[in-house]
C-alpha positions, 0 to 999 in steps of 0.5 A: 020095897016090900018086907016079904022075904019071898020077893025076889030083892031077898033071895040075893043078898047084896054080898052074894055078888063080892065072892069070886071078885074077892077070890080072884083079887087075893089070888092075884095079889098073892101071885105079885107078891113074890115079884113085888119083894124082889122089886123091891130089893133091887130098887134097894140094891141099885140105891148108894147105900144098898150097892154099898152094903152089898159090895163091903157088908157092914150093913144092919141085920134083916129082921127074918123072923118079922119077915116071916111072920108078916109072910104067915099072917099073909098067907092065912088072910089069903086063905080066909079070903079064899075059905070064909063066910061072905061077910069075912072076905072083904076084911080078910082081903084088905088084910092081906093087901096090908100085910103084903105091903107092910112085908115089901116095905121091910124088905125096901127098908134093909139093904 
């Protein structure tokens, strides 16, 4: 390994190789986001309490605006996964992914 910042191993940065795989992981894990919360609903709808609340009510309220603020925090990791500097991508994606996932569950936890 040579320190010439002329020699070929120093013209690619080894994180040059991550952008469109991260691209491409956000943008899919925003088009399944959608179709994982209305998974999730319906797996909570067909349980006994879920059938239950829908057919008689009484259930406790949804907290909307955590869904909602868990939704925008989703969709800003998204679009610095898809608009930052290399080095932010990685992070910004694993971001969204928890984000996504934390949003689902709400949605699993209330019927």
């Amino acid at each position: 390994m040579t320190w010439n910042p002329q020699s070929p191993a120093a013209a690619t940065p080894p994180t040059a190789a991550t952008g469109p795989r991260t691209h491409v992981r956000a943008l899919i894990a925003a088009a399944l986001f959608v179709p994982a919360l209305v998974a999730a609903k319906i797996l909570v709808l067909m349980t006994e309490k879920g059938g239950r609340c829908l057919m008689y009510g009484g259930c406790a309220p949804f907290p909307g605006v955590l869904f909602l603020v868990l939704c925008g925090a989703a969709a800003v990791a998204l679009v610095l996964a898809l608009a930052a500097p290399a080095r932010l991508r990685g992070p910004a994606l694993g971001a969204q992914l928890v984000l996504e996932l934390c949003a689902v569950g709400l949605v699993a936890a209330f019927p």
